[in-house]
N, C-alpha and C positions, 0 to 999 in steps of 0.2 A: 406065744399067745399075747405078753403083754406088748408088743414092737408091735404086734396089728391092732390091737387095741391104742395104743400110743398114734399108730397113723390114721386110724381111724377119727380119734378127735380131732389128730392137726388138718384133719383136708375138713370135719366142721368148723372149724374154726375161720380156715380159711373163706371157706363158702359167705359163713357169718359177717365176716369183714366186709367181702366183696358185694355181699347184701347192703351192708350199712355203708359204703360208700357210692354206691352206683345212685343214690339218690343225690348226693351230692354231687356228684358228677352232671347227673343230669338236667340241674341248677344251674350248674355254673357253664354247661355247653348254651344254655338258652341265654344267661346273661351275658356272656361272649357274643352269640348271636345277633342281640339284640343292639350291644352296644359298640358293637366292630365298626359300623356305617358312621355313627355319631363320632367315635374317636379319627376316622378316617377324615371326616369331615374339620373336623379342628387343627387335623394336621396340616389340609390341604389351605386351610386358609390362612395359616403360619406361615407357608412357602415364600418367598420372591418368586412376583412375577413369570419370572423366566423361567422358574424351575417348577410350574403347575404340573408338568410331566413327568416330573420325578416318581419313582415309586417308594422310593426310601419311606422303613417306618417312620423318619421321623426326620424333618426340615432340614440341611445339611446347615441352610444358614435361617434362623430365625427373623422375621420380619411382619412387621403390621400393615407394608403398603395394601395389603389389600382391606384392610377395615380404614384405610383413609380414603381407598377408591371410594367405600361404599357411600360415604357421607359427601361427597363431593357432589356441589352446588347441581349438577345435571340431572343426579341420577333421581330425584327426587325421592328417598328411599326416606326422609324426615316426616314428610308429611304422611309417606303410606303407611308408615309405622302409627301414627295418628289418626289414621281413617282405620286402622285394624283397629285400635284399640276402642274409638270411637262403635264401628259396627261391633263389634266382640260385648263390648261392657254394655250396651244395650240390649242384645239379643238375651245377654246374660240375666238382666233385670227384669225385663219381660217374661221369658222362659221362669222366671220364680214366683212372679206373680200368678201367672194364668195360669202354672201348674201346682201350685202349693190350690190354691184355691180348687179348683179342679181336681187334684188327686183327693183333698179334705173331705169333696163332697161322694165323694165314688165311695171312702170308707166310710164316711159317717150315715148319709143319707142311705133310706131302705127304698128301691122301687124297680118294677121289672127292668129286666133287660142291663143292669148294671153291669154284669159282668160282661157281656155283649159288647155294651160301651167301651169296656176296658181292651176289651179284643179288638175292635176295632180302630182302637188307638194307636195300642200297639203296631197292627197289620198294615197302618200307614208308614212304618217307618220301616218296612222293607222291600219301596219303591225304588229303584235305584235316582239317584240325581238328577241322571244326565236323561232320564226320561221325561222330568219336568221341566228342562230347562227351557223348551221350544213352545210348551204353551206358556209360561211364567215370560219367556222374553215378547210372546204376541200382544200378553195381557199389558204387561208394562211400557210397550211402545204406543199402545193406543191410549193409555192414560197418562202419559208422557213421564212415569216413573224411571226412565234409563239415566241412567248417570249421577242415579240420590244414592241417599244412603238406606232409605227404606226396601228397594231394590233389593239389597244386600237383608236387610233384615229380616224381612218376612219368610223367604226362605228359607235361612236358617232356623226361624223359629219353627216350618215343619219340621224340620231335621231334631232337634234339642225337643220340644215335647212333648213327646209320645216317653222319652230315654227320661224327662224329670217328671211327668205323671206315673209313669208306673215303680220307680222309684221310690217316691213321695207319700203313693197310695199302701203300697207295701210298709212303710214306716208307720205313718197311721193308723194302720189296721191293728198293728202291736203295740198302740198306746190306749190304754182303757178308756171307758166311755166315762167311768165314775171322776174323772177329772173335769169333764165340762158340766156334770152335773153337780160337783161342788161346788166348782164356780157361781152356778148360777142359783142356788142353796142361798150363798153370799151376798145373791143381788146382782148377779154381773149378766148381761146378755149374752145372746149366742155367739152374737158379731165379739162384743169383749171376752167372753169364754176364749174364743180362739185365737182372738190377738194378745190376751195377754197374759195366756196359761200355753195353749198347744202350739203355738209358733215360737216360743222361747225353748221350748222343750222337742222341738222337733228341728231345732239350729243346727245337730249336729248331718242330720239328712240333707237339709237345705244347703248347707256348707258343702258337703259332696254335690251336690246337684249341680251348683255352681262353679264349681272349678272344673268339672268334667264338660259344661255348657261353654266355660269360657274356652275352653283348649277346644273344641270343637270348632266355634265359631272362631275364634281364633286363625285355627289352619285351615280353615275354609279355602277353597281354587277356583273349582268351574263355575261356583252362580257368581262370585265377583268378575269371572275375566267373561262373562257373559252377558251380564249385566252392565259392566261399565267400560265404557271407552274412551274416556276422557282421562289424562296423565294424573292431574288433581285431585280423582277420585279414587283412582286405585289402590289395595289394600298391599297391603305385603307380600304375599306370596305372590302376587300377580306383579310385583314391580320387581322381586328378584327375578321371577323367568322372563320378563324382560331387560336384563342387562346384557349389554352389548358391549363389546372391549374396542381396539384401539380401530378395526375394519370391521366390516360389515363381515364378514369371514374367520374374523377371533370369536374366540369363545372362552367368557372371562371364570375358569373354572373354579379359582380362588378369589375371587370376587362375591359368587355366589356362595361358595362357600363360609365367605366371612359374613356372609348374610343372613346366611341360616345362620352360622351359632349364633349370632345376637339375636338374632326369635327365637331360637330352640331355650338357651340358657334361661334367659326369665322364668318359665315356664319348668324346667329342669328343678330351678330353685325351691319352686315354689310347691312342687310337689315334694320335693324332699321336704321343705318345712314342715309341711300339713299333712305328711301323710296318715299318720296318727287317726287325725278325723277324717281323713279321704276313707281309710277302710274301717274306721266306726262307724260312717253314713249309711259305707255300702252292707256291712254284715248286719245290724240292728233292725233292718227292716225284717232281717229273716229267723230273728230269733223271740220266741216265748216269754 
């Protein structure tokens, strides 16, 4: 009696275990998952040259020529680094104006069809891309928009906000109204109420909105290689997938490689630093 009582607890016990681990497990399969590509990719840009082919986990001889390829005077990868960041920090500025202002007015103001409006904003943002590209590229050859940088902007600002209106508006909803009615209690107007009580206080939303808008526009592909054709104007991602090695028949695998992590890293860092407020932004909106 008591040997099956005894084995009876150790197989719960066991169970219990393999309960309390299999979530961990299940963490660490996704974070594997997710970061296999990126670690592969750092390897391969480590490589020499000759050894792109290699499959070894890990560089047999360490080397940077391929982050010297990438800066070399041809590739023009200096300036597209500058035109990414150029379109990216703009769409990014824009995207917070038009939608701070815009989400403020959807939670504060009262009148039909609001919610409507909301849905509709939303239901823009799952068009796909490449369905727009073909009237956005007729629109801007007839108004000789190809090869600027507004080209690049305007579309990514459909893409970003609809994702920083509903965002923004969820945040607002959760901040009481008796804050702008102190203010104005005090003497301060609606326009001051808002800029200088509820936009201080709704930083930490905006700061998400922002870094998730930057990294969007950021790794933006088809409206740039779509929109522009000219070498001077191309963004980043569009001037890695155009590297070429030593023929017209190589294919510079650690070249590109060493191109992505210099985009990828910034962006890596930057959300490690801030992630704090990246998922204060995100969960505040949806709590009481």
């Amino acid at each position: 009696m008591t040997t099956a009582t005894e084995t009876a607890r150790r197989t719960t016990r066991r169970r219990f275990d393999a309960r309390k681990w299999l979530p961990v497990l299940g963490v660490a399969g996704i974070v594997l998952y997710c970061l296999a590509p990126f670690y592969w990719m750092v390897v391969t840009a480590f490589r020499r040259p000759a050894d792109q082919y290699d499959l070894s986990p890990l560089p047999r001889t360490w080397s940077v020529e391929n982050f010297r390829a990438v800066f070399e005077p041809g590739t023009g990868f200096g300036r597209a680094l500058l035109n990414s960041l150029i379109v990216a920090s703009t769409t990014t500025v824009l995207t917070l104006v038009i939608g701070t202002s815009t989400a403020y007015a959807l939670a504060r103001l009262a009148f039909r069809g609001k919610n409507l409006v909301l849905s509709l904003i939303i239901a823009t943002s799952m068009f796909p891309g490449i369905s727009l590209i073909v009237p956005l590229l007729r629109l801007f050859t007839d108004i000789g928009w190809i090869n600027t940088y507004q080209a690049m902007i305007l579309p990514s600002l459909s893409f970003a906000l609809p994702l920083a209106v509903w965002n923004l508006t969820m945040f607002f909803r959760q901040m009481p109204q008796e804050l702008e009615q102190a203010a104005m209690v005090d003497g301060c107007t609606p326009g001051q109420a808002f800029r200088k009580i509820i936009v201080p206080l709704a930083a930490p939303g905006m700061f998400t909105t922002a870094i998730l808008t930057f990294i969007l526009a950021w790794n933006e592909f088809i409206i740039a290689l779509s929109m522009v054709n000219e070498r001077e104007m191309q963004t980043v991602t569009v001037a890695i997938s155009k590297f070429t090695g030593a023929t017209q028949y190589d294919q510079p695998f650690g070249t590109q490689m060493a191109a992505g992590v210099i985009v990828t890293i910034p962006l890596v860092i930057g959300v490690l630093i801030f992630q704090r407020r990246i998922i204060a932004g995100l969960t505040s909106g949806g709590l009481k």
